[in-house]
C-alpha positions in Angstrom: -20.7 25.8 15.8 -21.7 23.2 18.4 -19.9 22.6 21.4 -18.0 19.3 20.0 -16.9 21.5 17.0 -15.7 24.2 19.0 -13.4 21.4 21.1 -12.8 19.0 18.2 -11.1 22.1 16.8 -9.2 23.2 19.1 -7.9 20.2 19.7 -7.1 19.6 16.2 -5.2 23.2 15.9 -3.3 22.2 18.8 -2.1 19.3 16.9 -1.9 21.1 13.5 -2.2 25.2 14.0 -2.4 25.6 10.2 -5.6 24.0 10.5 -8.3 26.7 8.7 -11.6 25.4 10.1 -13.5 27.4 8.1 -11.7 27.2 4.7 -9.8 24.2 3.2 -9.9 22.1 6.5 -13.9 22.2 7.0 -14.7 18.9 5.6 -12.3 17.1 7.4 -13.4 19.1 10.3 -16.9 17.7 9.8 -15.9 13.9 9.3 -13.7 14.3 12.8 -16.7 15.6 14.3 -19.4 12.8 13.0 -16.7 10.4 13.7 -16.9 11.4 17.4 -20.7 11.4 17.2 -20.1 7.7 15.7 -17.9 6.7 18.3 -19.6 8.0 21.4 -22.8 6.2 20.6 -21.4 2.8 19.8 -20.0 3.1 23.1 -22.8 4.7 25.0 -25.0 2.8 23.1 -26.9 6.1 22.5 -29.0 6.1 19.5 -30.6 9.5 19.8 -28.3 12.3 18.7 -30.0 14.8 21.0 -29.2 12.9 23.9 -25.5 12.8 22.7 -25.1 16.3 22.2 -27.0 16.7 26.0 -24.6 13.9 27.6 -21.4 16.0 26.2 -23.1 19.3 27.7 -23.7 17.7 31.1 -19.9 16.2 30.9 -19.0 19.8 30.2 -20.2 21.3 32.6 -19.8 18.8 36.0 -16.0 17.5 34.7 -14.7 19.4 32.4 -11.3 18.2 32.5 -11.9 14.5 32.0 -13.7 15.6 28.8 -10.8 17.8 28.0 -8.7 14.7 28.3 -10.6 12.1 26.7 -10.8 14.5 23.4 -7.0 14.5 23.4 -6.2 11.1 23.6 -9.3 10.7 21.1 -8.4 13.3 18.4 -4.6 12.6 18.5 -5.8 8.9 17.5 -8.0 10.4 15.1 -5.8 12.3 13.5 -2.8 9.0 13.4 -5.9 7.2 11.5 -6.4 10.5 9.2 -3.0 10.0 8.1 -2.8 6.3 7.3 -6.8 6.0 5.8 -7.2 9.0 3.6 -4.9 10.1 0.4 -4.9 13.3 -0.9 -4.9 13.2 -4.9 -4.4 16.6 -6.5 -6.0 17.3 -10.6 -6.0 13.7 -12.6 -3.9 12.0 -10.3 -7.1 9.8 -8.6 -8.3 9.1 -12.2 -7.6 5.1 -11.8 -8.4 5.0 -7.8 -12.0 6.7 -8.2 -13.0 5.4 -11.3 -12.4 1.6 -9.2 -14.6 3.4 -6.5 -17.2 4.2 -9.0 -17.0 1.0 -10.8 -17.8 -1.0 -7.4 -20.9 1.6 -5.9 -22.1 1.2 -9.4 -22.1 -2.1 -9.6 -23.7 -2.3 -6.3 -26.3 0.6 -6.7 -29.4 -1.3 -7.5 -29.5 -4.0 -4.7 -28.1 -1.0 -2.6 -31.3 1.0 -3.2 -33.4 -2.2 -3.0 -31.9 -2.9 0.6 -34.8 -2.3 3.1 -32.2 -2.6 6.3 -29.8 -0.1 5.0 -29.3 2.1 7.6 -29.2 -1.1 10.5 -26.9 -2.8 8.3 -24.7 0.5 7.8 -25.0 0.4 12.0 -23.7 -3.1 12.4 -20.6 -2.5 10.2 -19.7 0.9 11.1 -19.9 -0.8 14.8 -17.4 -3.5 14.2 -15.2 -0.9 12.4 -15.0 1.0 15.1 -14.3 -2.0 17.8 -11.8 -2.6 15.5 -9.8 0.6 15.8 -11.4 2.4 12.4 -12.5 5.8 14.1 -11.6 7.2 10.9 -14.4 8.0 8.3 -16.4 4.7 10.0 -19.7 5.3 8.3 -17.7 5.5 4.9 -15.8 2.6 5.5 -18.9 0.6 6.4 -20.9 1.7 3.2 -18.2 0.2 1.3 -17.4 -2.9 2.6 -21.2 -3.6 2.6 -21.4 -2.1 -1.1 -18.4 -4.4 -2.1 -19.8 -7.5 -0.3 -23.0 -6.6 -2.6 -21.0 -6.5 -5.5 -19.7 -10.5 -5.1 -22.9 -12.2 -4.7 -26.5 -11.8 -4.9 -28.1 -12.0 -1.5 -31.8 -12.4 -0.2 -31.4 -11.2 3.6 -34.8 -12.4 3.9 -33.4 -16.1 3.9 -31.9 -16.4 7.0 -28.8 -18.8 6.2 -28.1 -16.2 3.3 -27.9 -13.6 5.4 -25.5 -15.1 8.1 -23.7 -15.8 5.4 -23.4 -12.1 4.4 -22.8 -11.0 8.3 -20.0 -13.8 8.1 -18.5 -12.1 5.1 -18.6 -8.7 6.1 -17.0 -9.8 9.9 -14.0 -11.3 8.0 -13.8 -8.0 5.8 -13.7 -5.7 8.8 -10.9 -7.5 10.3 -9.2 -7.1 6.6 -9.9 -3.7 6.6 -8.8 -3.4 10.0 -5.5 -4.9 9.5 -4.6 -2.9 5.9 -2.1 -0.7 6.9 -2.6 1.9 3.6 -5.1 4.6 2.6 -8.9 3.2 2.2 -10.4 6.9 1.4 -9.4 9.0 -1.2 -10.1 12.9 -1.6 -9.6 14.3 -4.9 -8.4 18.4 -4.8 -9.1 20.9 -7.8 -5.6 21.7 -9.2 -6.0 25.5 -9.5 -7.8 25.4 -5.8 -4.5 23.9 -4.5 -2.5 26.1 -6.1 -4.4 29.1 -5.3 -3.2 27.4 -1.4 0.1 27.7 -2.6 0.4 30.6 -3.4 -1.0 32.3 -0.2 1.3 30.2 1.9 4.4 31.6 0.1 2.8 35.3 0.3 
């Protein structure tokens, strides 16, 4: 576990002891933790992860109290987004919200896997989402707002008035996505897996 994992949790279990970082809780472990990464390096403007992972070490080890309070503030906001972006659908119950999902990245897939600037355009979005207070699951977010923007109109980003037109569109669905106040991301549980959870919590 890297350093960021080992403070990312403990911050977390401070917030929620049942947390089981290596059990149930270890994906949503892993999005808080790329979600830092994510956030750090729109800010630092860092684009090399090593460099990231060194910065956090040095900031470790000359002041580690104002990294021990900057992780607070940031995972207790973290955590408020948690709540409001993801819903947690146990068996059958997601049936209608992920087959929507699958419907849209579907539609979307062949121009998506035609797109030469994928991972700069993925960049851009998951930027503005996260200057817009979406810390939460940012480079999810940003896949499908660019994957439903795909899904409307054909676009050549070769042709530059096309393509402001695109970054236009996808500007004025950040802020929308910004200002939804429900769950954007869904996670689907295996009934027996959750109650399998139930049952050792009442043991």
């Amino acid at each position: 576990m890297s350093l960021i994992e080992q403070l990312i949790t403990e911050k977390i279990k401070k917030i929620s002891p049942a947390l089981d970082a290596q059990g149930s809780d270890r994906k949503m472990l892993q999005l808080a933790c790329k979600d830092f990464a994510n956030y750090m390096k729109v800010n630092s403007k860092s684009a090399c992860s090593t460099n990231f992972e060194e910065k956090l070490e040095t900031i470790s080890k000359n002041d580690p109290q104002e990294l021990d309070s900057f992780l607070t503030i940031w995972t207790g906001m973290w955590i408020s987004k948690w709540q409001q972006r993801v819903k947690i659908f146990i068996g059958n119950n997601a049936k209608k919200e992920l087959n929507d999902l699958q419907q849209t990245y579907s539609k979307a897939e062949p121009m998506w896997n035609s797109l030469e600037c994928k991972q700069e355009l993925i960049d851009m979005v998951k930027s503005m989402l996260i200057n817009n207070g979406e810390i939460c699951g940012s480079e999810m977010l940003a896949e499908y707002a660019l994957k439903i923007e795909l899904t409307k109109n054909k676009v050549d980003l070769k042709n530059k008035q096309e393509a402001l037109t695109f970054v236009n569109n996808l500007t004025h669905r950040v802020h929308a996505i910004a200002k939804t106040t429900g769950p954007l991301m869904f996670v689907e549980i295996n009934k027996a897996y959750y109650n399998s959870l139930q049952t050792q919590t009442l043991q």
